[in-house]
C-alpha positions, 0 to 999 in steps of 0.5 A: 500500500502506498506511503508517505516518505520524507526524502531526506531519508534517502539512502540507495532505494526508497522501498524494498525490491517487491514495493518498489517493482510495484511502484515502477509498474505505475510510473511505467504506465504513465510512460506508456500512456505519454508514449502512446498518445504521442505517436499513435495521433500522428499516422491518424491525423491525414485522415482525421483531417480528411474526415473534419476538414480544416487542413489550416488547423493541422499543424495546431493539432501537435501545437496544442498539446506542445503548447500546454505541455511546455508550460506545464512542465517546469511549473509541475515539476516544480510543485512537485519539488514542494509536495510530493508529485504523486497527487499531480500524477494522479490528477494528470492522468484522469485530466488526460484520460477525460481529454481523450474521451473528448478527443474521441468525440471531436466534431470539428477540427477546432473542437479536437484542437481545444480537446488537445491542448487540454490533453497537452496539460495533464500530459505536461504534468506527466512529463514534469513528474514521471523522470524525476519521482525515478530519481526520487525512489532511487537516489543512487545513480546506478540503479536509478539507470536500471529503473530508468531502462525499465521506464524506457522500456515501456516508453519504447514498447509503446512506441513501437506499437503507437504507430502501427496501432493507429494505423490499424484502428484508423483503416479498420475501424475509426481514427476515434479510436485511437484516442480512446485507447487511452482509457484503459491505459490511463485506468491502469496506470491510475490504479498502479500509481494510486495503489503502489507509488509512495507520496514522497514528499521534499522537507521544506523550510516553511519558506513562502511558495512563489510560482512564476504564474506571470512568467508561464502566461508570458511564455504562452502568448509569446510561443502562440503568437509566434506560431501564428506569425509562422503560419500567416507569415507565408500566405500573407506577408508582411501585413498588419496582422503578421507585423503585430504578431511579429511585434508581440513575440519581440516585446514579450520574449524581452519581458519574458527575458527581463522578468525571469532574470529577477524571478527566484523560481523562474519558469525559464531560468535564463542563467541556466540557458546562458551557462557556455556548458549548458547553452549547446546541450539547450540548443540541441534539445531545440534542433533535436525536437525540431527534426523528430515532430517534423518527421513524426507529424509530416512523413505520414502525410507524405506516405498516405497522401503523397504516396496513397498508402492506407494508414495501416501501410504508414503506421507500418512504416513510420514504427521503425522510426520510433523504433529507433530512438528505443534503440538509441536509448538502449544503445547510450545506455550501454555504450555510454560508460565504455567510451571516454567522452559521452559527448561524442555520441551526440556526434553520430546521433545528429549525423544519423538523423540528417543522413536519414532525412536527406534520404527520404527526400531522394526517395520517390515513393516506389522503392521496397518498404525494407528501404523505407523502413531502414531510413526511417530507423536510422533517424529513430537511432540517431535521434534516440542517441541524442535525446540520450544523451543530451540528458546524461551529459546535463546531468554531469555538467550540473550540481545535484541542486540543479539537476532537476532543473535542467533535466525539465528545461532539457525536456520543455525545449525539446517540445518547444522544438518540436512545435517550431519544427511542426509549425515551420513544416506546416507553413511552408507545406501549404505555400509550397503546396499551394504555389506547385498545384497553382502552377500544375493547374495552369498548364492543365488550362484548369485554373478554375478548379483550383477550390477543389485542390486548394487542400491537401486533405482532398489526396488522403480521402480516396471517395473524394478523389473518385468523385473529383476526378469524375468530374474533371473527366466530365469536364473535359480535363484528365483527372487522373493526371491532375490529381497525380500532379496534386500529389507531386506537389504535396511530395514536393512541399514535404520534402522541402521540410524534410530539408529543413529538419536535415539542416536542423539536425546538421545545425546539432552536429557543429552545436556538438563541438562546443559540448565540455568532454564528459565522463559518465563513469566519474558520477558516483564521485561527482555525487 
């Protein structure tokens, strides 16, 4: 049964070897649950779009939950410090299993994006709490890397499953599901954490607890009206509403800047962020975010309507990509007290992931699935190393008083990456894709029609292609040919984002250099 324990009481484990198996199926539950949701969304959202329309709010299908869960984090990781993160755990998981069920029932794409950003908080919570109460029920660092492989394990088995699973329910049943099946997850998950997980609890001095609330209010409307300038940038211009939008990002990141200088307990600890052996790990937990949500939300898009593969071909496709950053884990794990700078797999890690991007950018769409599938667990490995990776070196560089710090601020720029990657993606998708069906229309003589192809949506639903091309022919133009070369360019368009994410990827690479050689087999000693 689950207990209350002080950690100033540590020693080399909290509980005793059946308790605390006990308690790490719960915690391992909630890694599976934050795995899931994240790979699983992405196979099915080409058809999720097709079904509610509303291709404009893609890409704020990743953001909302980016979006909630970067603020999130730091502040829940935080309380937790204070009060024991065991009754946040319990509240993120019925939040984000209610959030689900709304998921499931979206009507509109406006709807499901709300629904998300609710998902994103219980999910930031998770994410805030789950990786530090490991380093709380075992505080020596050896075994606490054991536990951490069985976290990952999970995390990893999930993510194998996610995308395959998704892809299944969305070709055979509905895309509804795959939000659903977050709730027997979260049951589990709840019943293990609720049952088993002691309340550990820091000592505190009775000193006044002060939250950055301004400073989390701050970092929304900076990151929203950033991914709004983005969007709008491409399509408009330079007009009132993006010089606006611009202007907002600027005046808030300078206060955001400012403000968290003085704050005692900032949400971004800005001397954190400027510390010369720090700065390059935070970067590259930027960039690293970037390519792995561009690849994770835009290659099935790519697959499904750019290739027409089913879902269930996608999910397929997309799995050795998540796949490989197990691995990768695994692999750091194992290899990382055997080699004399662990830095140095972060070399091999960013070189990997821009080779497999640059790939898929050269391969047309008919080559045997093993090549895909290769290219795809290439960018999975590299990337597993270097998210790896960039956790062990922080961990080294830092005192123990800051280690939990830098271990969320690692993770809340990582999601920060990846919403930059979705975002820039995504708008540079749509102008490029607009710009190639514009040009393929004009040389059809069928400007007129251009409504019709004006989304992407329109090449993953397959009736709606049939019934177009229907009446194309009928109106005397070659349908088949005008909807490959729709196809064309959405291929186009996401490949020049494949590009972008290469250039992120190959940007970590010289960001690797400026890293201070780390020995992970001086820990013990350091703690």
């Amino acid at each position: 049964m689950a207990t209350s324990i002080g950690l100033h009481d540590q020693g080399r484990q909290l509980l005793p070897f059946r308790e605390s198996v006990l308690a790490m199926l719960g915690v391992a539950s909630v890694s599976m649950l934050i795995a899931l949701d994240q790979t699983i969304v992405g196979t099915a959202l080409p058809r999720i779009v097709a079904e509610l329309k509303g291709f404009e709010l893609y890409a704020w299908v990743a953001m909302a939950y980016m979006l909630a869960s970067v603020i999130t984090i730091p502040i829940f990781g935080r309380l937790g410090d204070l009060f024991g993160r065991k009754p946040f755990m319990l509240a993120a998981i019925l939040l984000f299993t209610l959030a689900s069920v709304l998921c499931g029932i979206a009507t509109n794409m406006l709807f499901l994006v709300l629904a998300r950003g609710l998902q994103g908080i219980g999910g930031g919570i998770m994410m805030g709490t789950v990786f530090a109460t490991v380093a709380d029920l075992f505080p020596d660092p050896r075994l606490r890397l054991r536990w951490l492989v069985f976290v990952s394990s999970a995390f990893g088995l999930a993510n194998v499953v996610g995308p395959t699973l998704g892809g299944m329910l969305t070709q055979h049943g509905s895309w509804r599901l795959v939000f659903f099946v977050n709730v027997p997850v979260g049951v589990v998950a709840l019943f293990f954490v609720h049952a088993f997980l002691p309340h550990l609890h820091h000592a505190r001095d009775g000193a006044r607890l002060r939250l950055d609330w301004l400073g989390a209010c701050v970092v929304a409307v900076t990151f929203g009206a950033l991914q709004l300038a983005i969007e709008l940038l491409p399509r408009q211009g330079w007009t009132t509403s993006t010089i606006v939008l611009a202007a907002i990002v600027v005046v808030c990141s300078l206060t955001l800047f400012f403000w968290e200088k003085r704050m005692g307990y900032p949400i971004i600890p800005v001397d954190m962020l400027l510390d010369r052996k720090l700065g390059p790990l935070f970067a590259m937990s930027v960039l690293g975010g970037f390519a792995l949500f561009s690849l994770v939300f835009y290659v099935p898009l790519l697959f499904q309507g750019g290739y027409a593969m089913s879902p269930r071909a996608s999910g397929m496709l997309i799995t050795p990509l998540l796949l490989g950053t197990t691995v990768g884990s695994f692999v750091n794990n194992r290899v990382v007290t055997r080699i004399r700078r662990a830095n140095a797999i972060l070399y091999v890690g960013f070189a990997l992931s821009a080779f497999a991007s640059l790939a898929v950018v050269v391969l047309r769409g008919n080559e045997p699935h093993l090549v895909w599938m290769a290219c795809m667990g290439a960018s999975g490995l590299g990337l597993g190393l270097v998210g790896t990776s960039l956790t062990v070196c922080s961990q080294q560089i830092v005192s123990r008083d800051h280690l939990g710090a830098a271990t969320a601020m690692l993770q809340s720029l990582r999601t920060f990456g990846g919403m930059l990657g979705t975002a820039m993606t995504g708008a540079l998708l749509g102008h490029l894709y607009t710009m190639g069906v514009n040009r393929s229309l004009d040389s059809y003589q069928a400007t007129q029609w251009f409504k019709s192809f004006a989304s992407p949506e329109l090449l993953v639903d397959r009736a709606d292609q049939a019934a177009l091309i229907n009446r194309l022919v009928s109106a005397g133009h070659a349908g088949d040919a005008m909807m490959n070369s729709a196809r064309g360019a959405l291929v186009d368009s996401i490949h020049m984002g494949l590009i972008v994410a290469a250039v992120a990827a190959l940007a970590g690479l010289c960001l690797a250099w400026f890293v201070p050689p780390v020995r992970v087999g001086y820990l013990e000693a350091r703690q």
